[in-house]
SEMI-635502 format. One record per residue (C-alpha): y, z, x; residue in three letters. Coordinates in steps of 0.25 Angstrom, whole numbers, padded with zeros to 4 digits, always signed. Layout:
N
YZXALA ...
END
This chain:
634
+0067-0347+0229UNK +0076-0355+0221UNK +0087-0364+0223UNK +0098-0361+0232UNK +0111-0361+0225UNK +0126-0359+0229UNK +0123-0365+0243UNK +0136-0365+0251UNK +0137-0369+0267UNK +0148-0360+0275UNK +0151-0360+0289UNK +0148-0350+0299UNK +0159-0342+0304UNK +0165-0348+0318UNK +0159-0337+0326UNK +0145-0337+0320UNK +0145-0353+0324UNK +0147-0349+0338UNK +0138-0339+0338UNK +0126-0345+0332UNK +0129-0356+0345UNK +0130-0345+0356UNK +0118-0340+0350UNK +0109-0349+0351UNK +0114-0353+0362UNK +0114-0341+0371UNK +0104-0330+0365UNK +0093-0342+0366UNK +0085-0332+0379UNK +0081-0321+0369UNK +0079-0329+0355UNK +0071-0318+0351UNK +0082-0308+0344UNK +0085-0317+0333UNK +0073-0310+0326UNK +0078-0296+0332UNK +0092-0298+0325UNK +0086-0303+0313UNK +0077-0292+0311UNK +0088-0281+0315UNK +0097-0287+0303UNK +0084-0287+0293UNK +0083-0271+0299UNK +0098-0271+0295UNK +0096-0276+0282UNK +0083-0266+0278UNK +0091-0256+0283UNK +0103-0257+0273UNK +0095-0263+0261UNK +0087-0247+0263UNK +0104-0241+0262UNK +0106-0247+0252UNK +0094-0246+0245UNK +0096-0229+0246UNK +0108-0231+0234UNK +0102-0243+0229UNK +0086-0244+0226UNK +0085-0255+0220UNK +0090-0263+0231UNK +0076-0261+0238UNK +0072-0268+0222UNK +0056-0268+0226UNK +0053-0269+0240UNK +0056-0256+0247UNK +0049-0260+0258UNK +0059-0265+0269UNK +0054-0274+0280UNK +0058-0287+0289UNK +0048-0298+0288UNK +0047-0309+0299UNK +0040-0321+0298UNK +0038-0335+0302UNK +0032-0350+0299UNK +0029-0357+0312UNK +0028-0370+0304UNK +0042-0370+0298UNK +0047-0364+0311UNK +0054-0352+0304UNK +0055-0337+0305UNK +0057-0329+0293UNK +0063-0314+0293UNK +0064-0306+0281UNK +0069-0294+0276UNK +0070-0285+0264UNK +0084-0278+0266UNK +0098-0279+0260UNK +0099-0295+0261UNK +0111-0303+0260UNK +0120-0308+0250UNK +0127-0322+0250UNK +0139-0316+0253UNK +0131-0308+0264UNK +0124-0320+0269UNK +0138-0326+0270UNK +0144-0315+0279UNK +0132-0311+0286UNK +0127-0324+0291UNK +0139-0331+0291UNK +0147-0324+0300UNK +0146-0313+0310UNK +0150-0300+0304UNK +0153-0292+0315UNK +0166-0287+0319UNK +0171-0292+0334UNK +0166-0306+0331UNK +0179-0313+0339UNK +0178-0302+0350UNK +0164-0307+0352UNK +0167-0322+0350UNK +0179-0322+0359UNK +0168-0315+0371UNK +0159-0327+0369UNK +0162-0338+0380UNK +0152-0347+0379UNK +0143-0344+0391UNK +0129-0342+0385UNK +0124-0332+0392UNK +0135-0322+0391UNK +0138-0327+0377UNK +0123-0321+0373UNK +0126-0307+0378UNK +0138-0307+0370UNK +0130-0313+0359UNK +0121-0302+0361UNK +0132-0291+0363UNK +0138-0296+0348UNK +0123-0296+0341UNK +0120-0309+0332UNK +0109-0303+0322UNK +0108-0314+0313UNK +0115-0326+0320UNK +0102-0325+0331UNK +0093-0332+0321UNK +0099-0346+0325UNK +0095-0343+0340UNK +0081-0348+0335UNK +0083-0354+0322UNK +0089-0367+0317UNK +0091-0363+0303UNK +0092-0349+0296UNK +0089-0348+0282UNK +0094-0334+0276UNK +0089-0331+0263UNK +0094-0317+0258UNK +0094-0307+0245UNK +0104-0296+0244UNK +0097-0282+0239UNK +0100-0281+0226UNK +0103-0293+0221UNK +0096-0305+0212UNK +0086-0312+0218UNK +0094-0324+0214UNK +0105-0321+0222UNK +0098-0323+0236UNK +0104-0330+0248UNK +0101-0340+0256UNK +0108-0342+0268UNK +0105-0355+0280UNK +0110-0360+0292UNK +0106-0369+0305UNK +0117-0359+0313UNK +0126-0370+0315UNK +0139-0371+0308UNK +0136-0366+0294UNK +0126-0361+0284UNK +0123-0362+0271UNK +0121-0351+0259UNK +0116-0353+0244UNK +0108-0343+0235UNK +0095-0342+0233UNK +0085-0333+0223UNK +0077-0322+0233UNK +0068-0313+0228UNK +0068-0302+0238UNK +0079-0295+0245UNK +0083-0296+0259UNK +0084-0307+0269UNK +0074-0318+0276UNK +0080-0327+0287UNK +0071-0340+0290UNK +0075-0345+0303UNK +0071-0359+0307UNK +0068-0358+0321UNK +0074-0369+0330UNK +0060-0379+0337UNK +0062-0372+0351UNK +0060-0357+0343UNK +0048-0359+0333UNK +0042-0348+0344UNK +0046-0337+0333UNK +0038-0343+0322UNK +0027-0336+0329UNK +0022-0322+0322UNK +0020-0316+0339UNK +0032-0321+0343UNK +0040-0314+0331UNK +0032-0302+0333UNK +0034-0298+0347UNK +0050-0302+0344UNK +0050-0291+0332UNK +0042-0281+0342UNK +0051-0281+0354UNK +0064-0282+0345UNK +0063-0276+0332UNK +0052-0265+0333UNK +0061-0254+0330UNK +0065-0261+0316UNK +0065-0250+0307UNK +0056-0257+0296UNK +0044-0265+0296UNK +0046-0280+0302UNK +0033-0289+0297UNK +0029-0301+0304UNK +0017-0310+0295UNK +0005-0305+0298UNK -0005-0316+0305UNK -0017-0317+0295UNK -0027-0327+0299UNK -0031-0337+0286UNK -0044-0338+0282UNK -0049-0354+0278UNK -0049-0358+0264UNK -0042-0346+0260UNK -0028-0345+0255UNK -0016-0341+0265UNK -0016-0327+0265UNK -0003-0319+0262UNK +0006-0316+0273UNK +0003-0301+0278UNK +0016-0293+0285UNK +0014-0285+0297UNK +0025-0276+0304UNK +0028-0279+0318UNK +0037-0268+0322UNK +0037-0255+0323UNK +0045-0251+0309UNK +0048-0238+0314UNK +0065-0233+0316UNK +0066-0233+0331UNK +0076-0220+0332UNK +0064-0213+0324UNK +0056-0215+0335UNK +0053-0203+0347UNK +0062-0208+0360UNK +0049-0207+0366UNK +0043-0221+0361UNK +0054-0229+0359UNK +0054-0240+0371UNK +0068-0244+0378UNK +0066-0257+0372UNK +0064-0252+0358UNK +0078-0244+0360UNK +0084-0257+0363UNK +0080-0265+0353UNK +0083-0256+0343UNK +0095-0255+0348UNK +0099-0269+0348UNK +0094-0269+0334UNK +0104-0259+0331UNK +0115-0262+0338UNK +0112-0279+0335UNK +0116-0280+0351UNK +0105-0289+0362UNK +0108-0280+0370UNK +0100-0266+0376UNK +0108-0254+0373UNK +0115-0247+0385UNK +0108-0232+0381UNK +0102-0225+0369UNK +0100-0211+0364UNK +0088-0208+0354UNK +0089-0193+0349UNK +0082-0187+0338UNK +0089-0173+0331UNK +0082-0165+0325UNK +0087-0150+0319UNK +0101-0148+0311UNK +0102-0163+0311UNK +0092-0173+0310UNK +0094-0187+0317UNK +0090-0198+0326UNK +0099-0205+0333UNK +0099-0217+0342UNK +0111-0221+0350UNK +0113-0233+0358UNK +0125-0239+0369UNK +0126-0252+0370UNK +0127-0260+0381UNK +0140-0268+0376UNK +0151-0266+0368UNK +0150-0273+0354UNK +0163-0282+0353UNK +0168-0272+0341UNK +0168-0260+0349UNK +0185-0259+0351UNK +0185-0260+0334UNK +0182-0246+0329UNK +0183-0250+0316UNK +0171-0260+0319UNK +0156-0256+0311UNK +0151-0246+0322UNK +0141-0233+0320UNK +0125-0230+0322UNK +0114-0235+0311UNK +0114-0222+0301UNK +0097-0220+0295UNK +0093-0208+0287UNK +0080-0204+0287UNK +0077-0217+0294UNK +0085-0224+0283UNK +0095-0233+0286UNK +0108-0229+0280UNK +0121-0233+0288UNK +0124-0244+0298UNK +0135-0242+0307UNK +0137-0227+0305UNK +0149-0223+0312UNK +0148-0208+0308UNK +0139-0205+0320UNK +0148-0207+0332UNK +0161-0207+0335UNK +0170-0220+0338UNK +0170-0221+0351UNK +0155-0222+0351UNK +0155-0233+0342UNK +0145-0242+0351UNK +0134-0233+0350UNK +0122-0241+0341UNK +0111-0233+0336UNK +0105-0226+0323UNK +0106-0212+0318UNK +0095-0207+0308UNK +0099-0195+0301UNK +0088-0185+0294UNK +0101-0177+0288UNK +0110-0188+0280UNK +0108-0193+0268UNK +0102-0208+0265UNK +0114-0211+0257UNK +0126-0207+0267UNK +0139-0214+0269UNK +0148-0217+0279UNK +0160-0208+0271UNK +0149-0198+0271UNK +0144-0199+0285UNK +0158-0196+0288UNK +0161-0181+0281UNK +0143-0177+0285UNK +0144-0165+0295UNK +0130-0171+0298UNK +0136-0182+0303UNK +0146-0175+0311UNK +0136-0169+0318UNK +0127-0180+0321UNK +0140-0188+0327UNK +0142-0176+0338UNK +0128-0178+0342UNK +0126-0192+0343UNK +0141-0194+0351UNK +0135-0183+0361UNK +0122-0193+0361UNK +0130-0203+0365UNK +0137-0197+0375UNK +0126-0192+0381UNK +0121-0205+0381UNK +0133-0211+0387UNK +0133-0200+0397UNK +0118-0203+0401UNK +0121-0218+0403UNK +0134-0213+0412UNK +0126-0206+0421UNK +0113-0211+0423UNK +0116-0226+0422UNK +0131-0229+0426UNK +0131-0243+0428UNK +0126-0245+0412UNK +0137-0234+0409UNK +0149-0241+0418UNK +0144-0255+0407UNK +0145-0246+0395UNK +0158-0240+0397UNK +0165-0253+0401UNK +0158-0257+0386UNK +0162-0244+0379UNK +0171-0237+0389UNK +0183-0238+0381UNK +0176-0233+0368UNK +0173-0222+0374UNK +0186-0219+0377UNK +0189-0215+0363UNK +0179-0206+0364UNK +0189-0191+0369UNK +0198-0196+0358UNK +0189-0196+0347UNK +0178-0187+0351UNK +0184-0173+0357UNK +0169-0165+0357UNK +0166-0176+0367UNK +0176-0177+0374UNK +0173-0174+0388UNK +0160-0180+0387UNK +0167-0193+0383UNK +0176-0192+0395UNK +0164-0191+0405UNK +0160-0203+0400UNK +0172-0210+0402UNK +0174-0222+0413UNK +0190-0225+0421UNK +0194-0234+0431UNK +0198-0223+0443UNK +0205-0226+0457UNK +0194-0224+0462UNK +0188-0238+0457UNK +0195-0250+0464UNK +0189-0260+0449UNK +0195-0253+0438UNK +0181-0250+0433UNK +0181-0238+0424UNK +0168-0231+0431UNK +0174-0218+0432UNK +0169-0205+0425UNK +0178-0194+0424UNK +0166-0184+0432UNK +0166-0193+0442UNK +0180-0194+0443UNK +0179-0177+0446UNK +0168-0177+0454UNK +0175-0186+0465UNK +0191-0179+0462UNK +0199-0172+0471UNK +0197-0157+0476UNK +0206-0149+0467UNK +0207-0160+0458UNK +0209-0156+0444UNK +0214-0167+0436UNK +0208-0181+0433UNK +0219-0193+0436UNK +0221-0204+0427UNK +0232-0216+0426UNK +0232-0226+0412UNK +0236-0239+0415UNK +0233-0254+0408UNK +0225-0260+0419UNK +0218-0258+0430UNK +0229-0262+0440UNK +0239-0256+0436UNK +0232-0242+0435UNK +0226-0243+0449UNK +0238-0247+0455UNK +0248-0238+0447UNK +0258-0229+0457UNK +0253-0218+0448UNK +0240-0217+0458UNK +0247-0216+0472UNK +0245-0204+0474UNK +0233-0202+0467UNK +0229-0214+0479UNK +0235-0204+0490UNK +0227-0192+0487UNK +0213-0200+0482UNK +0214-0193+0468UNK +0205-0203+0459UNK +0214-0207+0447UNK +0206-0214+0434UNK +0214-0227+0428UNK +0215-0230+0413UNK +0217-0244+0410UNK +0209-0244+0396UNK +0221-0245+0383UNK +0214-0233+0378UNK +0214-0223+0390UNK +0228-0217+0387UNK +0222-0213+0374UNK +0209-0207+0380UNK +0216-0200+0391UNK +0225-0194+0379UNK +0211-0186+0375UNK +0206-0184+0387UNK +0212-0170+0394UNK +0201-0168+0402UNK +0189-0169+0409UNK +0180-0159+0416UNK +0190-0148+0417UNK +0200-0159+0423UNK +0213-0163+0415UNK +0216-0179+0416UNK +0230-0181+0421UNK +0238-0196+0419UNK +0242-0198+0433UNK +0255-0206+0428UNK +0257-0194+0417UNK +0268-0183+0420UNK +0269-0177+0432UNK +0258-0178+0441UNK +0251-0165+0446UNK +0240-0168+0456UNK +0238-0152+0457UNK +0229-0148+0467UNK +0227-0162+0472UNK +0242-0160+0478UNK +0244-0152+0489UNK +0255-0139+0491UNK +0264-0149+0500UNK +0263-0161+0492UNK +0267-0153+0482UNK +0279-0147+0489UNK +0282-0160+0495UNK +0284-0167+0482UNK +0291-0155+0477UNK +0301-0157+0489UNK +0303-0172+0486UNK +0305-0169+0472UNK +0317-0160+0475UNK +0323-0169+0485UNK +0323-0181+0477UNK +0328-0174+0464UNK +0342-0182+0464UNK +0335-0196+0466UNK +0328-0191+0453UNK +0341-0189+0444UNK +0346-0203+0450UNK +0333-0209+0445UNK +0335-0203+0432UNK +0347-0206+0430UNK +0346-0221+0435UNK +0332-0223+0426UNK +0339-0215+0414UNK +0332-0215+0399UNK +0319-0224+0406UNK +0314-0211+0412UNK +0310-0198+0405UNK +0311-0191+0421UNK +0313-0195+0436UNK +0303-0189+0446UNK +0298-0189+0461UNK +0283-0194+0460UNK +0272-0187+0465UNK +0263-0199+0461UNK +0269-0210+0470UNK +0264-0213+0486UNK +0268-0227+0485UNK +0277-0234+0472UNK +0291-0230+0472UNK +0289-0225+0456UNK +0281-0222+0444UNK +0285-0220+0430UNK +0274-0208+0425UNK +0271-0205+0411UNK +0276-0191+0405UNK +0266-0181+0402UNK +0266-0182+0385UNK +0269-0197+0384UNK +0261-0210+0381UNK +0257-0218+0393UNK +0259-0232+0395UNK +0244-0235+0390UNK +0247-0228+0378UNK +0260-0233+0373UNK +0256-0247+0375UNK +0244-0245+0364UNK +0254-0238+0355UNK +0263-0249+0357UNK +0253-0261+0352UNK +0249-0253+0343UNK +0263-0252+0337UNK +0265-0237+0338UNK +0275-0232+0342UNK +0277-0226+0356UNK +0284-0212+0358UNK +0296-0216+0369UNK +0293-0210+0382UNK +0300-0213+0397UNK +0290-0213+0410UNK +0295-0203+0421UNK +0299-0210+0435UNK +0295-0206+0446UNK +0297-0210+0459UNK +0292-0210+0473UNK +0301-0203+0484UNK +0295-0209+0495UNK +0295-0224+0491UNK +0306-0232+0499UNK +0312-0239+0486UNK +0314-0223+0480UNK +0320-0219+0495UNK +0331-0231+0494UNK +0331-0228+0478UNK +0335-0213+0483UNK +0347-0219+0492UNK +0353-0230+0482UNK +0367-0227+0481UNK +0369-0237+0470UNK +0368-0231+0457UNK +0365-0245+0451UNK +0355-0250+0461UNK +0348-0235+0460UNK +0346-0237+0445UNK +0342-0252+0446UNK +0331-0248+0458UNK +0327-0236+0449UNK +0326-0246+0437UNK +0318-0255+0445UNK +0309-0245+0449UNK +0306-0239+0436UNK +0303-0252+0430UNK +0293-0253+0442UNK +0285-0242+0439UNK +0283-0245+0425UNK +0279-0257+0428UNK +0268-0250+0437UNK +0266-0242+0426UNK +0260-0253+0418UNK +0272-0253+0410UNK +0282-0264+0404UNK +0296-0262+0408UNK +0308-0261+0396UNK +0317-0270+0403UNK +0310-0281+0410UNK +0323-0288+0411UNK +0331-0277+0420UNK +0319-0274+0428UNK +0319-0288+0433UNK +0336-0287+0433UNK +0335-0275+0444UNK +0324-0282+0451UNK +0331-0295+0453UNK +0344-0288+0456UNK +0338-0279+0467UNK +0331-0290+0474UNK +0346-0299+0474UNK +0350-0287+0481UNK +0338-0286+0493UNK +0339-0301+0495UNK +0355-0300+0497UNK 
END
């Protein structure tokens, strides 16, 4: 190797510096991945030097055979892994080892609190590939040749994972990548052929291209040093090609973890193989945690694509709607062609029907998890709960099968935890009821507490709370469920059906009539704030409510229109009130036209206010306020 030239010494960005120190600081218990992570991006590596090798031949320029090579010298203290894939650049040795390049790197950073051991599992949760070499080294040296390119135009790239590190370029005469890491005195454990072995055998077997360790020859006296002979340690086979059958748990998880770059297990897998009109094997996981780009659908998201076992696409997004977008896994394809596109992918009807299976793969996977193992499926949805709520919006097919999936908060729960499944919902409803209940809100509180439920209280009717920003917007798609028609119980005018009984409908019916000129007061005293005045059949309790009309935006939706600077369509609440309530009896007797209106004004602003809303004239609701408590205390 020649001389180094153009040697230049840069800083790590900010957030690489402290996650280099939380590193080697908190994953010290299981110092063993760094050779997982660094095997999975040379996989990474072979896998897209074989793309672009199907356009480009000559990029392979003489050595077609695609391997990772792991090797060690227990004098110096070093371990050595090589690979003969796409390599590296300078200007990729900049990016890629310089900073993290991975969207959702504040999110993650701003999680971090500094408490080791809850600081590794979010360490893990984020993935480290590369970065976890320094959990066991002192120094990494980086020496890299971009496919394609002159031999002279090699890169070396060297840091002690501290503050900086340094880059200059050197002559290489192969292509691809070798990392020497310097291991630290208390870790010259892994310069030790056994140890790397077994590390290779319990996290990397799946790797889908040899992995070669040196093989131990003995040396015979007097003669020379024989050359080094290469054996494979793993199993060098694709995993998902595999029958169900012989594939171990824990080779599902490891593979997954490669996949996926997470420490964690995965929460489920489904392993199918199709065979008939449409040939493919697919392998689907759920995580157990939510990535920290998940709310950014614009963020890299999609299953690994292979053809015929060649790897073609990383992060295909083809295969699975949005609001799946947390599913890891591959998908190998007998029926594309090696030299597919994204834009192609796209128009393929192939494709199309492929993506109908595998969503109903998922489901049924989801569904499996929901049944037989609730706990785990009460973790996922509070991970990907609101996800999936996009799901009857943007997937019609599936629609029902996405509600019984769905989890709510309900007044049946005294937490706000959303544990509640619609069927269960039915199986415990009222006899003769044929609607299920729901009430929007922006918190907890406020929902469970809204006057709106009284006399859902009363008569024991369960009614599911909403207090998710995108709930509005999901109820918008979903009509119903089972048969049964959802119904906003702060929406229109409220119809319990058969859950009211012949006299309480004719009671109400009598109040109605005899309150009719307390009404047209009301409407005249609240004027242009109301679209209509009404005798409530909601109310036990509160002297009034303001409910939503039939067609209009709730309060939920109009705030989200609102920030996002779109126009709201104008629309007045409808007051109702509650004829049994003392405040509306003395309301009723008010001879005062002046005192009626400010009371009226007052209660108005009352029940918006328990609405959840923000009042248009904070200043006169305090006026009327102050003014009739002057006149109490006279």
């Amino acid at each position: 190797m020649s001389v180094e030239t153009q040697k230049e010494t840069l800083g790590f960005q900010t957030e690489v510096k402290q996650l280099l120190h939380l590193m080697i600081h908190s994953l010290y218990s299981n110092k063993e991945i760094f050779l997982r992570e660094l095997i999975s991006n040379a996989s990474d590596a072979v896998d897209k030097l074989r793309f672009e090798a199907l356009a480009k031949p000559e990029l392979l320029e003489g050595g077609a055979e695609l391997k990772i090579r792991v090797s060690f010298d227990k004098d110096a203290k070093t371990v050595t892994l090589e690979d003969n894939g796409i390599g590296m650049s300078r200007d990729d040795a900049v990016t890629h080892l310089g900073t993290i390049a991975k969207s959702g790197t504040a999110d993650f950073m701003k999680h971090l609190s500094g408490d080791q051991k809850k600081d590794s599992h979010l360490i893990g949760q984020f993935g480290v590939g590369f970065y976890s070499a320094f959990i066991v080294a002192d120094k990494v040296d980086v020496f890299s040749r971009r496919a394609g390119v002159a031999a002279s135009e090699g890169v070396h790239w060297s840091s002690k994972g501290e503050g900086e590190f340094e880059i200059s370029t050197v002559e290489k005469a192969d292509r691809g990548t070798r990392i020497v890491l310097h291991l630290k005195s208390a870790e010259d454990e892994f310069a030790d052929g056994w140890r790397l072995r077994n590390i290779i055998k319990k996290y990397s077997d799946h790797i889908a291209l040899p992995i070669e360790l040196p093989k131990e020859v003995a040396a015979v006296e007097g003669e020379e040093k024989p050359a080094v002979e290469w054996e494979t340690v793993n199993r060098a086979s694709a995993l998902w090609t595999r029958p169900r059958t012989e594939v171990k748990d824990e080779e599902y998880q490891e593979f997954y973890k490669h996949v996926a770059h997470d420490f964690e297990n995965p929460l489920s897998w489904s392993h199918n193989k199709v065979e008939g009109k449409l040939e493919y094997t697919s392998l689907l996981y759920v995580p157990t945690r939510a990535p920290f780009d998940l709310y950014q659908r614009e963020a890299p998201k999609g299953l690994k694509l292979y053809v015929q076992r060649v790897f073609v696409m990383d992060q295909a997004e083809s295969f699975l709607p949005l609001y799946l977008r947390f599913i890891k896994g591959v998908v190998d394809s007998n029926d594309l062609s090696l030299n597919v596109s994204r834009e192609i992918l796209q128009k393929d009807p192939i494709i199309d029907s492929m993506k109908s299976a595998l969503t109903k793969r998922v489901l049924d996977m989801l569904e499996k998890l929901a049944k037989n193992e609730p706990e785990q499926y009460k973790g996922f949805w509070k991970n990907f709960g609101q996800v999936m709520k996009e799901g009857p919006a943007e997937d019609f097919a599936n629609k029902e099968k996405i509600a019984g999936l769905l989890r709510f908060a309900s007044t049946q729960g005294d937490d706000g935890e959303q544990v509640v499944g619609l069927a269960d919902y039915l199986a415990r409803a009222k006899e003769g009821q044929d609607k299920i209940y729901y009430l929007t809100g922006e918190t907890y509180a406020q929902v469970k507490n809204s006057p709106h439920l009284e006399v859902f209280r009363k008569k024991g009717i369960e009614v599911l709370l909403l207090t998710d920003r995108i709930d509005e917007w999901l109820m918008s798609y979903l009509n119903d469920f089972d048969g049964k028609s959802f119904v906003d119980v702060a929406r229109g005018d409220l119809d319990l059906g058969n859950l009211d009984s012949e006299e309480d409908k004719k009671a109400a019916e009598e109040v109605a009539k005899s309150k009719e000129g307390l009404v047209e007061r009301l409407k005249t005293a609240l004027g242009e704030s109301v679209a209509e005045v009404r005798v409530s059949h909601r109310l036990t309790d509160s002297p009034a409510i303001l409910a939503i009309g039939e067609q209009d935006l709730g309060l939920q939706m109009r705030q989200i229109l609102e920030a996002s600077g779109q126009k709201v369509p104008d629309s007045k609440p409808i007051f109702e009130f509650n004829p049994a309530h003392p405040l509306i009896e003395k309301l009723d007797n008010e001879q005062s036209d002046e005192r009626f209106g400010d009371l009226s004004h007052i209660l108005f602003d009352q029940a918006a206010l328990a609405a959840g809303d923000s009042l248009k004239d904070p200043a006169a609701y305090v006026r009327r306020l102050n003014k009739l408590l002057v006149e109490l205390s006279v």
